[in-house]
C-alpha positions as CSV (number, residue, x, y, z in Angstrom):
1,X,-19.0,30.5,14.7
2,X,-18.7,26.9,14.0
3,X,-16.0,25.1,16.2
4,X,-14.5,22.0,14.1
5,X,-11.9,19.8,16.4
6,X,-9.3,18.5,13.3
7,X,-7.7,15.2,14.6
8,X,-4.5,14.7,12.9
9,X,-1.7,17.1,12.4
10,X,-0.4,15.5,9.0
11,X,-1.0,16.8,5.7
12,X,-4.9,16.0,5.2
13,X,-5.4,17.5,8.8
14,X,-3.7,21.1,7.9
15,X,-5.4,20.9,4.7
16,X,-9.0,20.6,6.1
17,X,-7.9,23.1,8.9
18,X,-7.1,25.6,6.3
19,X,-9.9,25.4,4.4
20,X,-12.1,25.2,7.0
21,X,-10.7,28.8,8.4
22,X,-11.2,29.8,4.7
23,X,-14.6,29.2,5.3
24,X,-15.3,31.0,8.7
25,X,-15.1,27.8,10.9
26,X,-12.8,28.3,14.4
27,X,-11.0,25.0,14.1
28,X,-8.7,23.3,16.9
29,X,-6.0,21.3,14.9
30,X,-4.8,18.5,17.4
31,X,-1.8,16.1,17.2
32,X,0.1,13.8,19.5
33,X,3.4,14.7,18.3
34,X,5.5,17.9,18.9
35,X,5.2,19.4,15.5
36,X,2.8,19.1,12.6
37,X,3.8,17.3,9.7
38,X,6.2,15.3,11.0
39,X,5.2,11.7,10.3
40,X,4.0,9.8,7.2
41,X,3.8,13.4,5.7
42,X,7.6,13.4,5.2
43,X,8.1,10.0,5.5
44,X,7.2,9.2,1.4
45,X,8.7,10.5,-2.2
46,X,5.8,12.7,-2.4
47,X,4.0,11.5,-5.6
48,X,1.4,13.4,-7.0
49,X,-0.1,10.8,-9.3
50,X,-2.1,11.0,-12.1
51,X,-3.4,7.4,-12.4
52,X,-0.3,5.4,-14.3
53,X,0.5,3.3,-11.6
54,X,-2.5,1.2,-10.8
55,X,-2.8,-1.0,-13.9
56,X,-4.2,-3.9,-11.4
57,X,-7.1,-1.7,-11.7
58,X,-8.6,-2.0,-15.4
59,X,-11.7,-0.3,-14.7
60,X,-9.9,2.9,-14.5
61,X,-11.7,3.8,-11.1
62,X,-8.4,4.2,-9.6
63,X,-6.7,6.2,-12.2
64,X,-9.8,8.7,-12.5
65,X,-9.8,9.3,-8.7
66,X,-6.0,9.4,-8.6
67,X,-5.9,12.3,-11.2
68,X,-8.8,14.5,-9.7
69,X,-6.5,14.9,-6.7
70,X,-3.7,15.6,-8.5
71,X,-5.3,18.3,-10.8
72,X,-6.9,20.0,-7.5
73,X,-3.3,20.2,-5.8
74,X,-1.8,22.9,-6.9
75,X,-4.7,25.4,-6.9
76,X,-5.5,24.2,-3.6
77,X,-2.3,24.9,-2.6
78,X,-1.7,28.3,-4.5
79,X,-5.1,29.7,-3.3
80,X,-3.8,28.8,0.1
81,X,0.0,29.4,0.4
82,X,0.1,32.1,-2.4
83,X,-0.3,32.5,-6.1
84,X,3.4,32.5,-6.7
85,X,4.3,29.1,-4.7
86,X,7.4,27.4,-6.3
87,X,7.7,24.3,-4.8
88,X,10.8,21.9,-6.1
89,X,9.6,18.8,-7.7
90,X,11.2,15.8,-9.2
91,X,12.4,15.4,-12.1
92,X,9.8,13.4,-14.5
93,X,9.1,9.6,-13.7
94,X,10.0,7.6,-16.5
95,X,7.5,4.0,-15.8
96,X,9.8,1.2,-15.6
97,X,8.4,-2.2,-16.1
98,X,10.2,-4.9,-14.9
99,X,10.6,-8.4,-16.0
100,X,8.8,-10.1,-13.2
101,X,6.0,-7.5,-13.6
102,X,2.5,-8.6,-12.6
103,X,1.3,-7.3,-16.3
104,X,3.6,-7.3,-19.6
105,X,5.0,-4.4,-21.7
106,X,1.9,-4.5,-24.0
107,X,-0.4,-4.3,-21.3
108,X,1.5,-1.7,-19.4
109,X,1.9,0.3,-22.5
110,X,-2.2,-0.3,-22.9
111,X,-3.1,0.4,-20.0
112,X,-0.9,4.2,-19.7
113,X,-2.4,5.3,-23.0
114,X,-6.2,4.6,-21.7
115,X,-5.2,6.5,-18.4
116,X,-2.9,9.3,-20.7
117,X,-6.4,10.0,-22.8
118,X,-8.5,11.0,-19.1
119,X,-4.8,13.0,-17.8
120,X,-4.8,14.7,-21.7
121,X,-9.1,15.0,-21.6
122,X,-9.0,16.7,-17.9
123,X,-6.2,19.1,-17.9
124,X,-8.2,20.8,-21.3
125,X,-10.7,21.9,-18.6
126,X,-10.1,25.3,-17.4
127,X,-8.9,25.6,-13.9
128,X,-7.0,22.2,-13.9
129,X,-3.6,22.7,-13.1
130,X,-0.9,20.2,-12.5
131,X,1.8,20.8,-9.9
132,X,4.7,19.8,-12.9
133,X,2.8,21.7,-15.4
134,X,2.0,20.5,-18.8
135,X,0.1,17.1,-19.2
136,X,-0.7,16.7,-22.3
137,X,2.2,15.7,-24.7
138,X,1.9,11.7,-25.8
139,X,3.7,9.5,-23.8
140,X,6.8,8.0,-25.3
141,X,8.6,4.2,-25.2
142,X,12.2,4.5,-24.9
143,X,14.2,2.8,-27.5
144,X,16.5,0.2,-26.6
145,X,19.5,2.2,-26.7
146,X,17.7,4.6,-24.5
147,X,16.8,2.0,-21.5
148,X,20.6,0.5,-22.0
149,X,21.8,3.8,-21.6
150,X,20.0,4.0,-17.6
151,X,18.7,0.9,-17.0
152,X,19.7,-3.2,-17.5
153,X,17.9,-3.8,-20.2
154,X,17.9,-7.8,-18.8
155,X,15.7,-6.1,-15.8
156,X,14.1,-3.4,-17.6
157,X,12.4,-5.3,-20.3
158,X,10.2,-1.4,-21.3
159,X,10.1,2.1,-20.3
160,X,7.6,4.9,-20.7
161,X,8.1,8.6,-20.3
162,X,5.3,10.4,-18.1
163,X,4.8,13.6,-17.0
164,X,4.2,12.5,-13.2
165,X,6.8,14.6,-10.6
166,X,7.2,14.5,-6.8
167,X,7.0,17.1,-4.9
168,X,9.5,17.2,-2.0
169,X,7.9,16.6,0.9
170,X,9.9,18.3,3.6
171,X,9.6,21.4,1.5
172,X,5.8,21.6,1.6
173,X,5.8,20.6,5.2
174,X,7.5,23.4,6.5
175,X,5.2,26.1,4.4
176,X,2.3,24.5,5.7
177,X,3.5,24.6,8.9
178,X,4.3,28.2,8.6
179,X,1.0,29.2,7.3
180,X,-1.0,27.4,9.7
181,X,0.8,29.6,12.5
182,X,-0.3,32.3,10.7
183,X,-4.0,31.9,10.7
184,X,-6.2,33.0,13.1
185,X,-8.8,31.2,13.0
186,X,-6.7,27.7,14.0
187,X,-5.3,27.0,17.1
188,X,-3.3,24.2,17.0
189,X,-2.2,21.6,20.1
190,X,0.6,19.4,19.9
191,X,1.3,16.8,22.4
192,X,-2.0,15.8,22.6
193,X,-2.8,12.0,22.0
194,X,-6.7,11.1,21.4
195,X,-8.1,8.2,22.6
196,X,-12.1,9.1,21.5
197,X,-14.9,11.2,20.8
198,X,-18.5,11.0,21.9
199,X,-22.0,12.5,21.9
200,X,-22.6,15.1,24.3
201,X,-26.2,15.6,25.4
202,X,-26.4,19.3,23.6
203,X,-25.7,17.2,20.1
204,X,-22.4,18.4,20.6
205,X,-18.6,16.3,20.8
206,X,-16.6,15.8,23.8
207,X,-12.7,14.5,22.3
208,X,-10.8,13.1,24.9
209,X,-7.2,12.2,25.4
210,X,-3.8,12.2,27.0
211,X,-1.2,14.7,27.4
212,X,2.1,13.2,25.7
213,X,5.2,12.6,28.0
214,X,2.9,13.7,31.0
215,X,1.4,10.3,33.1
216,X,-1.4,10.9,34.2
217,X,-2.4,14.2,32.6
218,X,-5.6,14.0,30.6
219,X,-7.5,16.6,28.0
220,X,-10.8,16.9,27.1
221,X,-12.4,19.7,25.2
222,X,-15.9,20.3,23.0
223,X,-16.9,20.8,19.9
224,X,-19.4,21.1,17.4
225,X,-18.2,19.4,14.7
226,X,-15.2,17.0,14.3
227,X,-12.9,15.5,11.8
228,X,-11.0,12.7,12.1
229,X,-8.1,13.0,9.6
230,X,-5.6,10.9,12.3
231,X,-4.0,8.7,9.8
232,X,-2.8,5.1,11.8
233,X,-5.4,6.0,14.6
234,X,-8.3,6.6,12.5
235,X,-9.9,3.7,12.6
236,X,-9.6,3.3,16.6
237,X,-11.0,6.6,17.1
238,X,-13.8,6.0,14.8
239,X,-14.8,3.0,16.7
240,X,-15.3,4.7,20.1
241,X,-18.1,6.0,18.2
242,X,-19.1,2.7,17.2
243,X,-18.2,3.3,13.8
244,X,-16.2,0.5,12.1
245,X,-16.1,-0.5,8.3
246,X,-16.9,-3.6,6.8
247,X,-14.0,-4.9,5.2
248,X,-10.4,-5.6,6.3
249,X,-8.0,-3.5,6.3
250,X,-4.5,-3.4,6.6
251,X,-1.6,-1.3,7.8
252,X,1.9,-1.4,6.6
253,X,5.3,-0.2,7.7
254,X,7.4,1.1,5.0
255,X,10.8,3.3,4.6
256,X,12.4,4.9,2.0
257,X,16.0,6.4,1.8
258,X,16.7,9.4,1.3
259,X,20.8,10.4,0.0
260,X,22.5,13.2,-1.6
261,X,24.0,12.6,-4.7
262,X,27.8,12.5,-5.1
263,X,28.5,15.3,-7.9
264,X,30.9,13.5,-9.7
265,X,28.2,10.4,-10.5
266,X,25.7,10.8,-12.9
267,X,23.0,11.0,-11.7
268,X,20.0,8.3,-12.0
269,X,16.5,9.5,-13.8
270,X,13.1,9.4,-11.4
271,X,11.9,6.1,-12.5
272,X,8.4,4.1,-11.4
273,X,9.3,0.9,-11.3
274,X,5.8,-1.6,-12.2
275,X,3.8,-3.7,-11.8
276,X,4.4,-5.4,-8.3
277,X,6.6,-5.2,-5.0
278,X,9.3,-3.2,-6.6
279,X,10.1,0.6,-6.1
280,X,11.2,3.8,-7.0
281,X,14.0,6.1,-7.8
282,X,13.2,10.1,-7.5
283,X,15.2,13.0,-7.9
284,X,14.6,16.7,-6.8
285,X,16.7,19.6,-7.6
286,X,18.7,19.9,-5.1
287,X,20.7,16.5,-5.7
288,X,18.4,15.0,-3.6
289,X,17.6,11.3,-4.5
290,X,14.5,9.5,-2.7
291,X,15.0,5.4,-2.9
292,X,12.6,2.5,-1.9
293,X,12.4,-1.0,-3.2
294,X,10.1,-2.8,-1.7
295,X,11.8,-5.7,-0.5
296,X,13.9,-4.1,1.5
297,X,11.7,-1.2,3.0
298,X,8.5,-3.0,3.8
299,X,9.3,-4.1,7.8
300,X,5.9,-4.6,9.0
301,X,2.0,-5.3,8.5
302,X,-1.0,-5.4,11.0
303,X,-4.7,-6.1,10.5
304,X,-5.3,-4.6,13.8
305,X,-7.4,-1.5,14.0
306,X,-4.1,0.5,15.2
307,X,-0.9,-0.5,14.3
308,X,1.7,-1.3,16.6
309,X,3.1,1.1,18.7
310,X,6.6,0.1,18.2
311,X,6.9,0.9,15.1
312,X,9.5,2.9,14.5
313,X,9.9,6.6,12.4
314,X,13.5,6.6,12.3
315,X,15.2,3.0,12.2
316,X,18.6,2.7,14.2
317,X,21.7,0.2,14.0
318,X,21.0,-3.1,12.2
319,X,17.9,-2.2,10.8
320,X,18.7,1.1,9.5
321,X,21.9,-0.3,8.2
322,X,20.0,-3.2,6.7
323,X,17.7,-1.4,4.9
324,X,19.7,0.7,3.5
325,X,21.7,-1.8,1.9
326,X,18.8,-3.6,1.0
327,X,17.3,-0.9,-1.0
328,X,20.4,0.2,-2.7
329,X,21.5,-3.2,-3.9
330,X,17.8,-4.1,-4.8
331,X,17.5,-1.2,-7.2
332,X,21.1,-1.0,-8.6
333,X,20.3,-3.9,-10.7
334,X,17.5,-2.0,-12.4
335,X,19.6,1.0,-12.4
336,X,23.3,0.8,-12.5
337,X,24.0,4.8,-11.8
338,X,23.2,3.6,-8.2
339,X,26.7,1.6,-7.9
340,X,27.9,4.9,-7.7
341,X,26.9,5.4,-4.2
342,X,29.5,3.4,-1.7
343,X,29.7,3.4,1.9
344,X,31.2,7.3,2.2
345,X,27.7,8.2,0.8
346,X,25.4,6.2,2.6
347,X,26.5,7.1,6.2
348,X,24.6,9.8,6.1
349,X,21.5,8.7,4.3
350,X,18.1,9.2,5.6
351,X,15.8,6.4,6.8
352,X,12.4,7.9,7.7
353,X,9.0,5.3,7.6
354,X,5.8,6.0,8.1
355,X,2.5,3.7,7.8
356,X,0.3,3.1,5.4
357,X,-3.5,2.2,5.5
358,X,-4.9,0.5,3.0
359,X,-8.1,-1.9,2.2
360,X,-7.0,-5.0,1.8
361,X,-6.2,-8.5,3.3
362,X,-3.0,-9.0,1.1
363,X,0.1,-7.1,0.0
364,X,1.1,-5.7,-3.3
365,X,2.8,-8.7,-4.6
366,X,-0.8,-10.4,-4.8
367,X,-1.8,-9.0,-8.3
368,X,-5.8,-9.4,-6.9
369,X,-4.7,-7.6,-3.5
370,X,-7.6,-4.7,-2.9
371,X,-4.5,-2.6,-1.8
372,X,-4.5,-1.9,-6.4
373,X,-7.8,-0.5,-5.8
374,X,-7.7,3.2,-4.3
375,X,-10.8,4.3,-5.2
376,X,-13.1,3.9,-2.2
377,X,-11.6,6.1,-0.4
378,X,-12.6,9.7,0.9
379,X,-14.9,11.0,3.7
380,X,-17.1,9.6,5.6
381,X,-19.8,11.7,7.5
382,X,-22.3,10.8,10.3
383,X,-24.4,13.5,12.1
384,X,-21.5,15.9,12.5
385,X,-18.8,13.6,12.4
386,X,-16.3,13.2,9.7
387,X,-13.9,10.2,9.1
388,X,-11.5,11.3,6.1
389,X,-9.7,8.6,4.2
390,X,-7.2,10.4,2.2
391,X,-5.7,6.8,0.5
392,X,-3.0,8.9,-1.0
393,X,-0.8,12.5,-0.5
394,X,-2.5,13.4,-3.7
395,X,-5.7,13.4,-2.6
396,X,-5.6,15.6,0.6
397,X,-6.6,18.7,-0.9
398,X,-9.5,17.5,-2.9
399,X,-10.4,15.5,0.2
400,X,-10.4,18.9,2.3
401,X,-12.6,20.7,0.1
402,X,-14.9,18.0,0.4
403,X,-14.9,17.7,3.6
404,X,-15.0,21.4,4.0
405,X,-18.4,21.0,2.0
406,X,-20.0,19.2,4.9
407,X,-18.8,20.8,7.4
408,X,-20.5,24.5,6.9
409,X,-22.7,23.2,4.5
């Protein structure tokens, strides 16, 4: 029996060690933190996208890679968490574009009917499935009463109905954290930080690393194949190995807010907000709204091949404070419903970040940033070893069954 090491406990980790276990492999699933899933896995909205976002990418590339995750993500996940999985999503993104966009309403609107015609053309192929079911309907432009009636139409100069939802990230965490306990064939170790992996002499894999809170205390253990799926360390770890790509690449902190909404507000629609450093509003069913505006959330960027260590996951005083504020003000003049939510509301908001890799020397406000281009992404495989680069939460299950390809192929 093949024994796969899986670096990285997040969601493209527990993804590749399922699938791998569907497969017959004996897979070690290893993380430095005390649980799985508990990083930049929970840290985001949750977006399964189909393509609409990335009009800075004309050629499409993006878009078509975007939306062959997306239409692999819920079989994926049903074949592996059970044909009747409910999982809550968000209410419907309507795309927002605002008036310091990067590209106009007519281009916007151009650019979501190309990418609507692949969504429509690839979920007509049997076995596509998408997480918010039906794909296919015609996108719609809101009238101007419409966008007056949610948005300032001063800010919100067009909006576009899709059929793009969120699921809740928390939600899926804890299944797949449940699940992964319940399969044999993984055996998962928490607390363990790795530093590298080598060559043995046998062509085999020796992963090294510390024990977490214990000085001193080392690990090592074999393997036959390994998979690095660590998301901010992946790059280090690939370079004990003398593996390093040939392009910048840059890693971002970001936050979002998470608040419940008061009952007697109504309640803001999920809304994209395009094309540039803006945000995001999205709302699950359980009067759960997820907030980021870029401004505001965006605390930190590194070129390094790890980021900083003192990042933080969960901001305190000042900073917490700040970007809450930040985020909330920022998008209540797009979206007014937001007023609604004073200072009773926000004590006990949720700040969670996590970091984001990307390729790219520039950030999103630069409309020829390589961060609009997600399309060379995926996994990487050298004799045995496997560098996955999911790019998005959308992707990690197509990215597993890739990966899963190579590895008992």
């Amino acid at each position: 029996m093949t024994r796969v090491g899986v670096l990285g406990g997040g969601l493209q980790g527990c993804c590749i060690a399922l699938e791998l276990a569907s497969r017959g492999a004996h897979v070690v699933l290893v993380d430095e933190n005390p649980d799985l899933l508990t990083r930049t896995a929970v840290a985001n909205e949750g977006k399964v996208h189909l393509g609409y976002m990335y009009a800075a990418d004309p050629s499409l590339r993006t878009a078509r890679t975007m939306l062959s995750g997306a239409l692999a993500f819920a079989p994926f996940l049903r074949r592996h968490l059970g044909g009747d999985l409910d999982l809550a999503t968000s209410s419907p993104a309507a795309y927002v574009v605002h008036r310091d966009s990067q590209h106009g309403v007519e281009q916007v609107a151009a650019y979501l009917d190309a990418v609507h015609g692949l969504v429509a053309d690839a979920a007509r192929v049997p076995g596509a499935t998408y997480l918010g079911g039906a794909v296919t309907a015609p996108l719609r432009r809101w009238t101007e009463a419409e966008i007056e009636a949610c948005f300032d139409p001063a800010e919100a100069v067009g909006v576009f109905d899709s059929p793009e939802v969120a699921v809740d990230p928390l939600a899926l965490a804890s299944i797949l954290r449940r699940r992964i306990t319940e399969e044999p064939l993984v055996e998962v170790r928490t607390g363990h930080r790795v530093e590298a992996v080598k060559r043995t002499a046998d062509e085999r894999f020796e992963v090294t690393g510390f024990l977490v809170g214990q000085p001193g205390e080392e690990w090592d253990e074999p393997f036959d194949q390994v998979v690095n799926a660590l998301w901010g360390g992946r790059l280090a770890v690939d370079e004990t190995l003398g593996l390093r790509p040939g392009r910048p690449w840059l890693h971002r902190l970001k936050y979002g807010v998470s608040v419940r909404w008061p009952a007697s507000a109504p309640a803001p629609p999920s809304a994209t907000v395009v094309s540039g450093p803006f945000g995001e509003v999205v709302r699950y069913p359980d009067d759960t709204v997820y907030l980021t505006w870029y401004p505001a959330c965006l605390r930190g960027y590194s070129g390094e091949v790890s980021p900083p260590t003192s990042w933080e996951t969960h901001p305190t005083g000042d900073v917490r404070d700040d970007i809450v504020r930040g985020t909330v003000r920022g998008l209540a003049q797009l979206v007014p419903d937001l007023a609604a939510l004073g200072d009773e509301h926000l004590a006990d908001a949720t700040v969670k970040g996590g970091v984001i890799v990307a390729w790219g020397e520039t950030d999103i406000d630069d409309p020829l940033s390589e961060l609009h281009h997600r399309f060379a992404i995926g996994v990487t495989s050298e004799d045995g070893y496997h560098s996955v680069d999911p790019g998005k939460l959308t992707m990690a299950p197509l990215f597993a069954q890739h990966c899963a390809d190579r590895v008992v192929a």
